[in-house]
N, C-alpha and C positions, 0 to 999 in steps of 0.2 A: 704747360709752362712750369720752371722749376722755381721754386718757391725760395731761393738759395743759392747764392752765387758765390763761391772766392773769389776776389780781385785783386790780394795782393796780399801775399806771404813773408815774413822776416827770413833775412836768411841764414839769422843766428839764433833764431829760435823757432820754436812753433805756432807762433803769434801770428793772428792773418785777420786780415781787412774783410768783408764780405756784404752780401747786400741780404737782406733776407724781404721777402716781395711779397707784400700784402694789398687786398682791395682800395687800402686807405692808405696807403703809400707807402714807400720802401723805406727800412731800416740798416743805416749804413754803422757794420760792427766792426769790432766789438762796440756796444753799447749798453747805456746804465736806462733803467725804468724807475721813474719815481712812483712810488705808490701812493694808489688812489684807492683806498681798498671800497669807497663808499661811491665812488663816482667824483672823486676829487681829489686832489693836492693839498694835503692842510697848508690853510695860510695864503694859496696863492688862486688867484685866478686862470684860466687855460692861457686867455691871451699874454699873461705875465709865463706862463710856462712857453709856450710859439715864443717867445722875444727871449727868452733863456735856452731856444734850440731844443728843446723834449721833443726825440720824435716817437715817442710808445709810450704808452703809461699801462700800468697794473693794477687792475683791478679785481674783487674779492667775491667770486661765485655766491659764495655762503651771507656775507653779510648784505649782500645787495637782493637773492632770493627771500631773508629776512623781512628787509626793507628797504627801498620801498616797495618789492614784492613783484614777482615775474610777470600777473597782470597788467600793471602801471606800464613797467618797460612793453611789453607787448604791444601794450595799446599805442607806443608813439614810434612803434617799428625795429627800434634798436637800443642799444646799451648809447649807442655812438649820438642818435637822434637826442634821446631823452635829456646825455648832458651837455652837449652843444659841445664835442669834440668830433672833430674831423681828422684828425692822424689815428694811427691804427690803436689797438689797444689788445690786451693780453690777459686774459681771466685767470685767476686760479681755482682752482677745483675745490678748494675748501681741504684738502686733507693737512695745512697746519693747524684748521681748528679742530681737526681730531687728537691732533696730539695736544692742543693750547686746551683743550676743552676736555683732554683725556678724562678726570671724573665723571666729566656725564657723556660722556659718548660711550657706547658698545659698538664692538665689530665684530663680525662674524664676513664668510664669506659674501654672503648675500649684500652686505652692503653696512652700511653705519648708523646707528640707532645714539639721539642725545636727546636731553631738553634745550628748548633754546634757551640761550643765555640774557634773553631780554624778559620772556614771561614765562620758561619752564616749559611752555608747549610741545609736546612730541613733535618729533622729526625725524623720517627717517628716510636716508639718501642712498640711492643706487650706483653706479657709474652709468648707467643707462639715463638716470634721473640725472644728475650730476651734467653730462653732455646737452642731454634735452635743453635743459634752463640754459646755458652757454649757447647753444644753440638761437635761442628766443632774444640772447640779447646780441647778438651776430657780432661778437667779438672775433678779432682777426686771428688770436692763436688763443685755441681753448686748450687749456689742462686735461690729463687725465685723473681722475680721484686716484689717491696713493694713500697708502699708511706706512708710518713711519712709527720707529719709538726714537725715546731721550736716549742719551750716550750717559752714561755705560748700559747696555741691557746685553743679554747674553745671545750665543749664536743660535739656539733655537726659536729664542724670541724672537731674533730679528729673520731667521729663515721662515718662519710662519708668516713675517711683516712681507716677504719678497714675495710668496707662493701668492699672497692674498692679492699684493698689486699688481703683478704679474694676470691672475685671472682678470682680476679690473683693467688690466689693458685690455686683454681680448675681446671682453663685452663693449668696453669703451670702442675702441675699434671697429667691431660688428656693429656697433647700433651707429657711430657716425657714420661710416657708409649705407647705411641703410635712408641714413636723413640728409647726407651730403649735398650744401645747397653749391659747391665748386668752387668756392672762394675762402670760404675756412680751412682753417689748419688745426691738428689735434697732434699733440706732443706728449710723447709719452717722460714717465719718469722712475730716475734708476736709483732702486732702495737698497740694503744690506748691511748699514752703517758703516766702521771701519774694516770690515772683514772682506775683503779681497774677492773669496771664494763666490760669497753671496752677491756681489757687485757685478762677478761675471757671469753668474747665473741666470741676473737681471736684466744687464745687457742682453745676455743672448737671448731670453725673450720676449726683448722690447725690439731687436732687429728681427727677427721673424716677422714680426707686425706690419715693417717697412712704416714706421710714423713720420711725418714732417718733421718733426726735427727731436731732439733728443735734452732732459734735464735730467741734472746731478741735486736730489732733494736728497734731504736728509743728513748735513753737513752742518759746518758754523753753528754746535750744539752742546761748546765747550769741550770737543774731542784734541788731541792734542795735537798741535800745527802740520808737526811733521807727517801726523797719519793720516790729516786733510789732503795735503799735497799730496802723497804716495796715491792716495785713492784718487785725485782727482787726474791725475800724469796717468796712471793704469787706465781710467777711463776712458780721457779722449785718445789712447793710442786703438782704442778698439772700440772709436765710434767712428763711423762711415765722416770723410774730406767732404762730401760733398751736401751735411748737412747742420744746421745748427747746433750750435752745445749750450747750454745754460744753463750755469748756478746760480739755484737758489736760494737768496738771504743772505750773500756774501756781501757787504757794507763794508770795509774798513780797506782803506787805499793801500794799506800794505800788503792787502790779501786777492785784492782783486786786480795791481800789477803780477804777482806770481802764476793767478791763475791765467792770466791773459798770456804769458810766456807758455802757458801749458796747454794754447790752444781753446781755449774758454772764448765765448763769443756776447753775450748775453749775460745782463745781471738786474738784480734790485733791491733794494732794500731800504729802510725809513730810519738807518743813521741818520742821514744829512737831514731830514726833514725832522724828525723827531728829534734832536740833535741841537737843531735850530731855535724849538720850541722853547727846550729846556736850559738855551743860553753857552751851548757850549759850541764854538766857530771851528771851522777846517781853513787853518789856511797856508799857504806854502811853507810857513817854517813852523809849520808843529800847530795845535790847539790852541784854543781862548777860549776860557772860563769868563765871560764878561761881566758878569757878578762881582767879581771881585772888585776890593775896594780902590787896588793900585791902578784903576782905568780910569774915577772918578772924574779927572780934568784930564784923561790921555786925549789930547787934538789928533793923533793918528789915527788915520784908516785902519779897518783892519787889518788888510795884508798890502802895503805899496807894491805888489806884481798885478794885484786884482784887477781888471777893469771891471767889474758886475754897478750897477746901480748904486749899492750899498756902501760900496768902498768910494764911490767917485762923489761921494754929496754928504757921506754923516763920519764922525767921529767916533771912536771907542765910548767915549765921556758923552755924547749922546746917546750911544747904544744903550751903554749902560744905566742910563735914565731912564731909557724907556721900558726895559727888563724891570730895573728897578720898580718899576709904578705898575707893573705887570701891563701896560698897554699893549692892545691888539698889534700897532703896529713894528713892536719890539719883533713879533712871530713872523710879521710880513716881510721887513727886509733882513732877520736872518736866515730865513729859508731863501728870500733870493740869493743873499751872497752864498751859503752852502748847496744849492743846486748850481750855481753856476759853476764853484772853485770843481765840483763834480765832473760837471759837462763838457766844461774848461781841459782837463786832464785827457777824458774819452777823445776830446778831439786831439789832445797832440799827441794820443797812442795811437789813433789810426793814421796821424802823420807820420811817427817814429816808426811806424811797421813799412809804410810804401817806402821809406827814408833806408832801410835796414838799418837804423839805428834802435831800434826798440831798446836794446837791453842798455844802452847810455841810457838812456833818458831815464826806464825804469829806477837806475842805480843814482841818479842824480837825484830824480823826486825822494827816491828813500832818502838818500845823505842830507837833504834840507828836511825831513821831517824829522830828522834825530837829533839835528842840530839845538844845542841847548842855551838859545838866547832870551832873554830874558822881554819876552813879547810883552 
């Protein structure tokens, strides 16, 4: 069975609909993942995620093998079991804690050497190791381990980063086929940073591998927009139609319309929820800082297009009370309304794509987020 389906292509751009087919149900893209890196949604509950349409969440190899520890999950059979999610779900490999945790991590071929970050404890991760633990918690699309570095690093730096992930696919590769239980997916990932050369070096071999579906890591790292795009347009024209693309960490709605034009399928990131936390809104005509003191008695909704929860039942001027007092539930309903205003968008891109109207819509939501009204 093919793990990846196109269903429906733009015909003004390279933007396309597609199914991607897991044991715990299909993922209809492009679509966005919120991250769970602990086995959860800060702020929200699953059943609040299912009534805001999440159909995949992301979650964190490294911090979940931490704690609560790959025995715990073992013992209750699954990642999926343990936390009482029934839609699919997508690990990552832990290779942005080698670059977030670059002081104490070592790399070498063999694998990554750190202290943990909770009690110092040695740790040291293979991609063999890396797949295994994914493997235990039977996530639907497991990562491969990558190393990446920050932007700027130089092209020898980063050609040592490609050689090293490059061998960590092939082992990742070898050893999931060796433990292959036929329902898992292993995705490889394409390093090089802005340099071209290195990116095709990557690709070519991550398709020798023939992986389920293919990610662009190592991007959204402060490199400069236009060499994002250039890299990321060079990529998908020389990734295989008939299998997923995913950037990862791309967060900002003006960056993940572009990329979607560019054939991009797959996203995630903890703007909207992180974002949420810390009081700052996404809504159709630009941001809200609800802190501020000019919302004090605002009676408007956040965004009047909204329909989320949030927007249909509380005011600015109670938001902002409840931020204000630092109450928990200041976190709850604005992570609902920013995962939905999210959710909300992916769905009318995969309308605007069957629609061929993609690059209208695109060019509309941009013209209302530049618009400069005094929200």
């Amino acid at each position: 069975m093919k793990n990846f389906e196109v269903i429906a292509k733009d015909k003004n751009s390279r933007a396309r609909v597609g199914i991607i087919k897991t044991a715990h149900g299909e993922v209809e893209t492009p679509a966005f993942m919120p991250v769970g890196s602990q086995g959860t949604v800060k702020a929200l509950t699953h059943q609040q995620l299912i009534d805001l349409g999440v159909q995949i969440i992301l979650s964190n190899t490294y911090h979940l093998f931490l704690r609560p520890g790959i025995e715990i999950i073992k013992k209750f059979g699954s990642l999926h079991s343990f936390i009482s999610w029934k839609r699919p779900i997508l690990t990552d490999s832990g290779g942005f804690q080698i670059y977030s945790l670059s002081p104490l991590a070592k790399v070498n071929e063999e694998g990554v050497s750190f202290n943990s970050h909770l009690d110092g404890t040695k740790i040291f991760l293979t991609p063999e190791k890396v797949i295994e633990i994914q493997s235990i918690f039977c996530s639907d699309i497991m990562m491969q381990l990558d190393y990446f570095l920050p932007y700027p690093s130089s092209f020898e730096a980063l050609k040592e980063a490609v050689n090293i992930t490059s061998l960590w696919a092939k082992r990742s590769k070898d050893y999931f086929e060796s433990i292959k239980n036929g329902s898992q997916q292993l995705w490889g990932i394409i390093q090089g940073g802005t340099y071209w050369e290195l990116r095709k070096k990557s690709i070519e071999d991550l398709l020798g591998l023939e992986m389920d579906g293919y990610a662009i890591g190592g991007l959204c790292l402060g490199e400069p927009k236009s060499l994002m795009f250039e890299i990321i347009e060079k990529s998908t024209s020389n990734l295989p139609e008939d299998k997923p693309r995913y950037l990862m960490g791309a967060g900002y709605i003006e960056d993940i319309l572009q990329a979607v034009e560019l054939g991009i399928d797959l996203f995630d990131c903890v703007i909207p929820t992180r974002n949420a936390r810390t009081g700052t809104l996404f809504t159709s005509k630009g941001r809200i800082v609800i802190k501020h003191a000019k919302y004090k008695d605002d009676s408007r909704p956040l965004d009047e297009n909204c329909n989320c929860y949030t927007c249909r039942n509380f005011s600015r001027a109670y938001l902002r009370h409840l931020y204000e007092r630092e109450e928990i539930t200041s976190a709850i309903l604005n992570t609902i309304h920013n995962l939905h205003f999210y959710l909300d968008i992916f769905k009318k891109i995969r309308q605007s794509i069957r629609l061929n109207s993609f690059k209208r819509f695109k060019n509309d939501i941009l013209n209302n987020l530049k618009e400069s009204e005094n929200l």
